[in-house]
C-alpha positions as protocol buffer text, in pm:
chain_id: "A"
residue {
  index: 1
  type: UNK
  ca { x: 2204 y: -2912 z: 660 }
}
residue {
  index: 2
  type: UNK
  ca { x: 2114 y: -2638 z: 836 }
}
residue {
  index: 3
  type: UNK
  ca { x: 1709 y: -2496 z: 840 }
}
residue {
  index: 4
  type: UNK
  ca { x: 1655 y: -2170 z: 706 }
}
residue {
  index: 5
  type: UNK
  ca { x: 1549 y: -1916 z: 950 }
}
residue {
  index: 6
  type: UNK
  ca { x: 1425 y: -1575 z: 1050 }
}
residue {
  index: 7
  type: UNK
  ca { x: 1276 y: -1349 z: 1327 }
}
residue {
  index: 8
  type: UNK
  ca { x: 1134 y: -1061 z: 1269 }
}
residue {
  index: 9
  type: UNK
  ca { x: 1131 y: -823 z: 1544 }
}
residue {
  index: 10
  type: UNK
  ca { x: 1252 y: -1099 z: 1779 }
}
residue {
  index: 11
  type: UNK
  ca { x: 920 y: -1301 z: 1751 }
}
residue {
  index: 12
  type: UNK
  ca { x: 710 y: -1013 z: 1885 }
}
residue {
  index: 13
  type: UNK
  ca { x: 376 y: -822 z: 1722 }
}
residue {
  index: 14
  type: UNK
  ca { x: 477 y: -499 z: 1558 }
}
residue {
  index: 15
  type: UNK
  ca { x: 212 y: -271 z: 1679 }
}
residue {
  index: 16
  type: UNK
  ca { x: 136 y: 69 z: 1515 }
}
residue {
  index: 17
  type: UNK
  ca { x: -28 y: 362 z: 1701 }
}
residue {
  index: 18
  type: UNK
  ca { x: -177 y: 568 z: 1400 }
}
residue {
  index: 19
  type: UNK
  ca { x: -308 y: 907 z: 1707 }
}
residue {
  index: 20
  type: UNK
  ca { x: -557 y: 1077 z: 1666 }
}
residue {
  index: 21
  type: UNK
  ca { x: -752 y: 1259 z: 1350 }
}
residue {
  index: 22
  type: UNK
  ca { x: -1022 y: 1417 z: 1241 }
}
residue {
  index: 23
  type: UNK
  ca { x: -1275 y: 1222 z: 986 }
}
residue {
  index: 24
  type: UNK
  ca { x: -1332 y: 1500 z: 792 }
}
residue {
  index: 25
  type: UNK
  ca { x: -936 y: 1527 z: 728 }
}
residue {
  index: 26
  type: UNK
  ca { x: -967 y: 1265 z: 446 }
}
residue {
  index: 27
  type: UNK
  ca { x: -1030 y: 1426 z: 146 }
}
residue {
  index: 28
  type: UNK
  ca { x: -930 y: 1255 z: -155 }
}
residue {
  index: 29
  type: UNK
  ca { x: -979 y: 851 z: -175 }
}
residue {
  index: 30
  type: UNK
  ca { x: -552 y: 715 z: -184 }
}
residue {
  index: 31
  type: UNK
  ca { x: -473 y: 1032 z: 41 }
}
residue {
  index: 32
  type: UNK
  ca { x: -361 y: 1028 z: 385 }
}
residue {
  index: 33
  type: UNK
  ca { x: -577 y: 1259 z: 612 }
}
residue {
  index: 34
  type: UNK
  ca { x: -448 y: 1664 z: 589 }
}
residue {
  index: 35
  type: UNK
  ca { x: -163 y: 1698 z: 770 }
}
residue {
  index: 36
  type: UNK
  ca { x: -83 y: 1339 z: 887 }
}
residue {
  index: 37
  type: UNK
  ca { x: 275 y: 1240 z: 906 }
}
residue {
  index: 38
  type: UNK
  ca { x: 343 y: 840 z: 830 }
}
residue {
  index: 39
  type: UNK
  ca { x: 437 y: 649 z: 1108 }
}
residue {
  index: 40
  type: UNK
  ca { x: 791 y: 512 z: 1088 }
}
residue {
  index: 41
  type: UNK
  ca { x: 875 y: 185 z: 1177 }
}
residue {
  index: 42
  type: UNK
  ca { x: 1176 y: -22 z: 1255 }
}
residue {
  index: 43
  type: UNK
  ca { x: 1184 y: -360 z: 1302 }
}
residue {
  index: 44
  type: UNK
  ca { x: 1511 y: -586 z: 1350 }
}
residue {
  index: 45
  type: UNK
  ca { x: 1554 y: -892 z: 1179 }
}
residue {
  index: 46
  type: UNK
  ca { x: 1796 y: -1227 z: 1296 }
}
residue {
  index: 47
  type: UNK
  ca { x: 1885 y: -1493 z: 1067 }
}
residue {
  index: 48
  type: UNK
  ca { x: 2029 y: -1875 z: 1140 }
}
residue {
  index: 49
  type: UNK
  ca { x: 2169 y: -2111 z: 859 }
}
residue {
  index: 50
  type: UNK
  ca { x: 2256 y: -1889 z: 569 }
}
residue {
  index: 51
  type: UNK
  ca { x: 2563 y: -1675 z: 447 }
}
residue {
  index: 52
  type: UNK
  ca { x: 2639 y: -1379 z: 584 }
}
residue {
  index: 53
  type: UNK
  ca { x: 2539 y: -1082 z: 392 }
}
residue {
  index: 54
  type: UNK
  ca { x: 2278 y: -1276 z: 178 }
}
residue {
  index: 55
  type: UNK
  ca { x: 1985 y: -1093 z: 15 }
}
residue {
  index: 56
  type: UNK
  ca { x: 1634 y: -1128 z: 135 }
}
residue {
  index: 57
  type: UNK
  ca { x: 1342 y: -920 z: 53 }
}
residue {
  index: 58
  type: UNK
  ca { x: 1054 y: -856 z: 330 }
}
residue {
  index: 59
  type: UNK
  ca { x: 655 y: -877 z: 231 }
}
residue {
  index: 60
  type: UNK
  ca { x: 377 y: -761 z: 367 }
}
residue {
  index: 61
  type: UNK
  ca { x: 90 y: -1069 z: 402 }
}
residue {
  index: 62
  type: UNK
  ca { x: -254 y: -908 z: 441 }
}
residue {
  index: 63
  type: UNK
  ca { x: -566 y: -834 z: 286 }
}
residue {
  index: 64
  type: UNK
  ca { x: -619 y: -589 z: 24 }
}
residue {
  index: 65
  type: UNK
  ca { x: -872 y: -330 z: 33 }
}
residue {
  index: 66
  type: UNK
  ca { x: -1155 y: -374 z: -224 }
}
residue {
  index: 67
  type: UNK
  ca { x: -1142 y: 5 z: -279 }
}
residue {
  index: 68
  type: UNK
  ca { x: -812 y: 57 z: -281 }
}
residue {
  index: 69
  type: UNK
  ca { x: -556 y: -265 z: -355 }
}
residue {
  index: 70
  type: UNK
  ca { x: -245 y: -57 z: -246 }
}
residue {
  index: 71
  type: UNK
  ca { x: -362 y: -86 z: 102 }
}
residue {
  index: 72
  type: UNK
  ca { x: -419 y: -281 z: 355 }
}
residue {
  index: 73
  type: UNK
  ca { x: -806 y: -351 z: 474 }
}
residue {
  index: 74
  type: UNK
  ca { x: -924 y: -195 z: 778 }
}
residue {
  index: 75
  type: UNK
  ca { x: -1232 y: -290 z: 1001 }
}
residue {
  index: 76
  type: UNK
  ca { x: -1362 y: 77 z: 866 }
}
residue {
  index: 77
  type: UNK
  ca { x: -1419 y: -27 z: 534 }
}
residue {
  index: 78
  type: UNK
  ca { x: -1347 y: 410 z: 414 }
}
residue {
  index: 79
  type: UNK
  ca { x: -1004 y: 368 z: 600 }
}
residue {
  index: 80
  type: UNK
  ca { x: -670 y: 174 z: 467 }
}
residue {
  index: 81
  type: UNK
  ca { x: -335 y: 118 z: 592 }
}
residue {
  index: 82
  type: UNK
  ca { x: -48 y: 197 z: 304 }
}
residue {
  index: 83
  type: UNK
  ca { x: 298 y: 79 z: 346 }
}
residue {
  index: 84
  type: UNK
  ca { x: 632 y: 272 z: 196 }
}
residue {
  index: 85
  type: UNK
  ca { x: 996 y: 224 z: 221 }
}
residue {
  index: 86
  type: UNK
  ca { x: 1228 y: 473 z: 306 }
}
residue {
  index: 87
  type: UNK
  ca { x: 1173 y: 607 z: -78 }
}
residue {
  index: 88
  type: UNK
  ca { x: 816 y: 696 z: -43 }
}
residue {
  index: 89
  type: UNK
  ca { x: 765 y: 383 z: -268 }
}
residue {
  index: 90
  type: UNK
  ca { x: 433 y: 211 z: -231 }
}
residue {
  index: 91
  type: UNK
  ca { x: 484 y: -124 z: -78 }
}
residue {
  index: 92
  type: UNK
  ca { x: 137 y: -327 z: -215 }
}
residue {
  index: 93
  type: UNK
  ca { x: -12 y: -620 z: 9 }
}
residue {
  index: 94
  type: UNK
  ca { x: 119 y: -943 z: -73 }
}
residue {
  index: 95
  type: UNK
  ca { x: 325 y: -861 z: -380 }
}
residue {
  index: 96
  type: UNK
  ca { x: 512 y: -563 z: -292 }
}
residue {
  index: 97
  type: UNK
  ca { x: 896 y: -614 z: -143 }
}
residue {
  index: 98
  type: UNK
  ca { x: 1139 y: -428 z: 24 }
}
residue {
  index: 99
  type: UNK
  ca { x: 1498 y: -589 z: -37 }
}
residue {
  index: 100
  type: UNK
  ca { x: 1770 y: -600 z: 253 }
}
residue {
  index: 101
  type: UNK
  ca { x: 2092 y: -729 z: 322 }
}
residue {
  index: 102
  type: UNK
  ca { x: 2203 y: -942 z: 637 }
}
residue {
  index: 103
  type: UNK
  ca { x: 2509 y: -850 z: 822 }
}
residue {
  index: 104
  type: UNK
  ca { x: 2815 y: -1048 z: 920 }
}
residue {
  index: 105
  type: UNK
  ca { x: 2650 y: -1140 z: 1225 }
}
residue {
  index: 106
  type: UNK
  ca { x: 2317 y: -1268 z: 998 }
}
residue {
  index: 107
  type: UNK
  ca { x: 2103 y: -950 z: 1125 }
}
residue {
  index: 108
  type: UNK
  ca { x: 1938 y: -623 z: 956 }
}
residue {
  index: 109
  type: UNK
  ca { x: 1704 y: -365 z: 1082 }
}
residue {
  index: 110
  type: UNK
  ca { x: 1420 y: -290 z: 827 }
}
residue {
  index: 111
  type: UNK
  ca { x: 1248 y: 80 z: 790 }
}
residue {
  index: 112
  type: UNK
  ca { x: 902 y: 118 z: 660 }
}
residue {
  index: 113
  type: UNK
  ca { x: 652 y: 378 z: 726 }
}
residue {
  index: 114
  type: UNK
  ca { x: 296 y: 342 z: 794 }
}
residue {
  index: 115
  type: UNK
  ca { x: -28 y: 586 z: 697 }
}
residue {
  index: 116
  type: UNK
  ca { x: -400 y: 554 z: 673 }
}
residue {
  index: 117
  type: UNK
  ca { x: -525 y: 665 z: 363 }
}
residue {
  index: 118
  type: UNK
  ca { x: -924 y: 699 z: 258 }
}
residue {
  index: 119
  type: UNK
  ca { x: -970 y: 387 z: 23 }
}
residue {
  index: 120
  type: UNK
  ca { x: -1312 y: 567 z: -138 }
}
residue {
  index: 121
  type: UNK
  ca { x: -1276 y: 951 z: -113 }
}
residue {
  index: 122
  type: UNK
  ca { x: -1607 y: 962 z: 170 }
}
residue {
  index: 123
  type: UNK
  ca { x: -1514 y: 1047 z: 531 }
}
residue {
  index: 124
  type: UNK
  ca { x: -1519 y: 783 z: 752 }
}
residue {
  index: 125
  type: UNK
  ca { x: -1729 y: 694 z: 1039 }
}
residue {
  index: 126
  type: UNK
  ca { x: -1578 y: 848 z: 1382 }
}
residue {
  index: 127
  type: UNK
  ca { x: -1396 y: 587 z: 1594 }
}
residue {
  index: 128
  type: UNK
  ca { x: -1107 y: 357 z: 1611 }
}
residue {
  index: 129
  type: UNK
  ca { x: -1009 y: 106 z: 1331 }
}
residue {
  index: 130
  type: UNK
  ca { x: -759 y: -197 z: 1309 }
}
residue {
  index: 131
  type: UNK
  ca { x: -594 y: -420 z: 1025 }
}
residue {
  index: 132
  type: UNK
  ca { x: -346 y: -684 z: 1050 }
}
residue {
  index: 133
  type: UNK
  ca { x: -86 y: -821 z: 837 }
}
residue {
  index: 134
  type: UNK
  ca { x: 215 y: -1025 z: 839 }
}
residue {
  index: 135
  type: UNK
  ca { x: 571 y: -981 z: 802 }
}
residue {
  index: 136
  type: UNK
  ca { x: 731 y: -1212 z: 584 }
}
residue {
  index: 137
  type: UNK
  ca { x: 1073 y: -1267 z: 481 }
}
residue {
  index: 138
  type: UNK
  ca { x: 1156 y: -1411 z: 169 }
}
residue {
  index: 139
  type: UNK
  ca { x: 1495 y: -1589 z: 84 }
}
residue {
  index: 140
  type: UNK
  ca { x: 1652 y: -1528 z: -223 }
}
């Protein structure tokens, strides 16, 4: 038998360049800052020792923010990362899933979109912030 596999984004870190804005932007805690378009993100996805066209869903491992579980935790403890799909559904840490199909060739490219939000409704401290999480793909 065959081992299960998968790479995500051919084995390389998925960085995410959120610009630059304004503390005083956030307004409302679970809000993006005014004006702030989510990033998009693609990320392509190759499979070994499984049917074509199986059914796999993709997870976000990370930790939650105290203030605001939807999100990821920053370093900036006013600041978290929220993950949608490409339906403006809220994809939680750790439990939330975005289903996708493999190919005939055992590949699929995955969309999600990336946004800080404000995690307790106060404006951040000025500077830059980081989280990290892991992509993890789930066999059905």
């Amino acid at each position: 038998m065959v081992p299960q596999t998968c790479s995500v984004n051919a084995g390389q870190i998925v960085t995410v360049d959120f610009g630059s804005f304004m503390s005083g932007e956030f307004k409302n805690k679970g809000q993006m800052p005014a004006g702030y378009t989510p990033k998009t993100i693609t990320v392509p996805i190759k499979c070994n020792g499984m049917d074509a066209n199986a059914s796999l869903t993709l997870r976000f491992q990370a930790e939650a923010s105290t203030d605001e579980p939807a999100a990821i935790k920053t370093s900036n403890d006013d600041v978290g990362v929220q993950i949608t799909d490409d339906s403006g559904k809220v994809i939680e840490p750790n439990s939330g899933l975005i289903p996708f199909q493999l190919d005939d060739n055992l590949q699929a490219t995955v969309t999600f979109h990336a946004a800080p939000i404000s995690t307790t409704g106060n404006a951040p401290a000025e500077g830059t912030f980081s989280a990290t999480a892991y992509i993890r793909v789930d066999f059905a």
